[in-house]
C-alpha positions in Angstrom: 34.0 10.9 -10.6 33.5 8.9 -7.6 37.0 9.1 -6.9 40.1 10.2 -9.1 43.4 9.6 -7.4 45.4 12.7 -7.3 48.6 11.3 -5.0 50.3 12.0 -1.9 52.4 14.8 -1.1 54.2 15.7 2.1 52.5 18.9 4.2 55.8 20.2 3.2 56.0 19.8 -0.3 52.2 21.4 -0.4 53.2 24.5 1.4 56.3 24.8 -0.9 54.2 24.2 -4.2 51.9 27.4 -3.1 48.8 25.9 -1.6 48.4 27.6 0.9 49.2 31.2 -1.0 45.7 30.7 -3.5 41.9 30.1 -2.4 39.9 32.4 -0.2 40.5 30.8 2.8 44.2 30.9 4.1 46.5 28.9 5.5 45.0 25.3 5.5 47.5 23.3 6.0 48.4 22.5 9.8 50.6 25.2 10.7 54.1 24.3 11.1 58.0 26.3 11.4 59.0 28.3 7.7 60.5 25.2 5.3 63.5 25.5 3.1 61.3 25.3 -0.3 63.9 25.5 -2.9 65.4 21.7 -2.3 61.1 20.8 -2.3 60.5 22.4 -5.0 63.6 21.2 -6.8 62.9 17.4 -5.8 59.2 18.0 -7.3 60.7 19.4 -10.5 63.1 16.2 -11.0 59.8 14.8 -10.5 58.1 16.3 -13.0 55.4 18.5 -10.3 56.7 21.7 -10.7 58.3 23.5 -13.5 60.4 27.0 -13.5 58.9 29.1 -15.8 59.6 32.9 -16.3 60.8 32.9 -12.8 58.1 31.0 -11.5 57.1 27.7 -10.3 54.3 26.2 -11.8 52.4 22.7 -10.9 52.4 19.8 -13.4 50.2 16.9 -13.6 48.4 15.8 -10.5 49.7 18.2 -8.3 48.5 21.0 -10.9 45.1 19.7 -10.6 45.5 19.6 -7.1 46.5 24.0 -6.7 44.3 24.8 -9.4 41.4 23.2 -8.0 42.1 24.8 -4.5 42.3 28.2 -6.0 39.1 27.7 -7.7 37.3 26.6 -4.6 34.7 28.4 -2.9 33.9 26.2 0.0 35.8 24.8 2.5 34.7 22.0 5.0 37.0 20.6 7.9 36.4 17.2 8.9 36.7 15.8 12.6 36.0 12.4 13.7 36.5 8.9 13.0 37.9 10.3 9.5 39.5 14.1 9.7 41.0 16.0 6.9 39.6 19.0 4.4 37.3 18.8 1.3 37.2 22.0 -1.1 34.3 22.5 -3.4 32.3 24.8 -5.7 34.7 25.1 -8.3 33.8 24.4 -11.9 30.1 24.2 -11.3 29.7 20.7 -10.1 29.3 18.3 -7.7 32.7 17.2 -7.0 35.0 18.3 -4.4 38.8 17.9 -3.5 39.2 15.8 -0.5 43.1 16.1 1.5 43.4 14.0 4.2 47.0 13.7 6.3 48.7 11.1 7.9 52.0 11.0 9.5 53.0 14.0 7.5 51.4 13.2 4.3 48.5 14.0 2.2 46.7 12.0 0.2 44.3 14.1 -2.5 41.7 13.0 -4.9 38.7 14.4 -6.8 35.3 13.0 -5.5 31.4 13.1 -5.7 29.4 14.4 -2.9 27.1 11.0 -2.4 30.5 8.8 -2.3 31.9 10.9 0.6 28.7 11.2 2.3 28.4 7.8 1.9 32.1 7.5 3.4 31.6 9.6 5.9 28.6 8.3 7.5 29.1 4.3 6.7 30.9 3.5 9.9 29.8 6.3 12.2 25.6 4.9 11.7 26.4 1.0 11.8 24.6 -0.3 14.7 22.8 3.0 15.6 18.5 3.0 15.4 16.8 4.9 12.3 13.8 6.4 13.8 11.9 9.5 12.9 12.7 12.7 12.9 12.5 14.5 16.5 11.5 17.9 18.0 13.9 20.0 18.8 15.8 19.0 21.8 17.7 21.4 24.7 19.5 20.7 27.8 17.4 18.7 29.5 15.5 16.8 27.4 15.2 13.4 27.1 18.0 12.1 24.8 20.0 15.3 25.2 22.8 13.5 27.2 24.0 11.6 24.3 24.6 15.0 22.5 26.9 15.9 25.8 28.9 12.8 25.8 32.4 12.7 25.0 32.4 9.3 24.5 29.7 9.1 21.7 30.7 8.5 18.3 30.2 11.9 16.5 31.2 13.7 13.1 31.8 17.2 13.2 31.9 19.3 10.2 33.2 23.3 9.9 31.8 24.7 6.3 32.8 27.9 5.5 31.4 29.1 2.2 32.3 32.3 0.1 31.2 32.4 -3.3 29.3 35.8 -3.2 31.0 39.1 -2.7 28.4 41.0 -2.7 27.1 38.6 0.8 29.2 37.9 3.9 30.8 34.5 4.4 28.2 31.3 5.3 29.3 29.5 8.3 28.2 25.9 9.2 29.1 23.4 11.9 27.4 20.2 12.1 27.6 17.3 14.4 26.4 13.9 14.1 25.8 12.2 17.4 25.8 8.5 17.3 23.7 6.6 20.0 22.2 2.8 20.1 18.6 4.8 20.2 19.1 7.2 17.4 21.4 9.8 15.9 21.2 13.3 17.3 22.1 16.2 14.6 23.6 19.8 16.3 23.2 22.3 13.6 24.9 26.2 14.0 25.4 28.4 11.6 26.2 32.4 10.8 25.8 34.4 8.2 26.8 38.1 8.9 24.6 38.7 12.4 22.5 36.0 12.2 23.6 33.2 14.3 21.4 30.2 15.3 21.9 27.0 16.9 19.2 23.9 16.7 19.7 20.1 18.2 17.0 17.2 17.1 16.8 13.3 17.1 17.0 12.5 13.4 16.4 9.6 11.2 19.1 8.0 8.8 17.6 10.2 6.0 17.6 13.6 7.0 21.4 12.9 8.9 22.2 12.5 5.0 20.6 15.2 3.8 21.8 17.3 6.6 25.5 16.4 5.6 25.0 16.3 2.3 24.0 20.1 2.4 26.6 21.2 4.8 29.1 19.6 1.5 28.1 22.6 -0.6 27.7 24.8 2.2 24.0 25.6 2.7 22.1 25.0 5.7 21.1 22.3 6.4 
């Protein structure tokens, strides 16, 4: 499952279709002014998308896999950087997870493993950048703590909330990925109830993938 092509679909015709009325976190979508639904949904049912059934409007095909995946999911990870969209996971029990990322309007959704989006994810944003060991932890200050300061590096940002345990309050995570010619620089927070902690370290190419590759399924890193 390296990558199953679920299509693209307009913000819009997401909204009207009901995705942002399941999952546990609500809305996702960019916000935006109330739509007209009905013509939406009844373009998607010419369409073969939706279907009327007992007064209600169910998803077909793709885009059915795409709502009842997002219902199911338990994590939810925002992505900002070179790349930016949303990946949903923890559903079903596996390793895959829904990636949604807009462009001009449109989303474009398919089912993927977590090493082929790491491996998307990080590709570009390490070309070019030194892999040396793993460094202590670094504050304002430091030697090297500039880079994490500077607007201008190359950096990925992830936003992980996780809440798959009611009986446990949600797990936050943000990580960022500094890029630098000297090294990568990793800025770890994370909360879980009142516990809140935030960490900064030179790391090697490794642990940047294990660090992101965690965040994916919403542990700490």
């Amino acid at each position: 499952m390296s990558g199953v092509d679920l299509g693209s679909w307009t913000v819009d015709e997401l909204r009207a279709a009901g995705f942002d009325e399941v999952g546990v976190v609500q809305p996702l979508l960019r916000p935006g002014p109330p739509v007209d639904a009905e013509p939406l949904r009844r373009d998607l049912e010419a369409r073969g998308a939706l279907v009327l059934q007992d007064g209600r409007w169910t998803p077909r095909g793709d885009l059915g896999v795409v709502l009842a995946t997002r219902a199911r999911a338990r994590l939810v990870v925002v992505v900002r950087g070179a790349r930016e969209g949303l990946l949903l996971g923890r559903f079903a029990g596996g390793d895959g997870l829904l990636e949604v990322t807009e462009q001009d309007g449109r989303c474009s959704c398919s089912l993927r493993t977590r090493n082929a989006v790491v491996d998307d994810l990080l590709a570009a944003l390490l070309l070019g950048v030194a892999d040396g060991e793993d460094g202590p932890p670094l504050r304002p200050g430091n030697p090297g703590w500039e880079v994490v300061e500077d607007a201008a590096s190359p950096r990925l940002a992830l936003e992980a909330l996780r809440a798959d345990d009611p009986d446990r309050p949600p797990v936050q995570v943000q990580l960022t990925v500094v890029a630098a010619a000297d090294g990568a620089r990793l800025v770890l927070g994370h909360r879980e109830g009142e516990q809140a902690g935030v960490t900064a370290r030179g790391a090697s190419h490794a642990t940047v993938r294990t660090a992101v590759r965690a965040v994916l399924v919403g542990e700490v890193p």
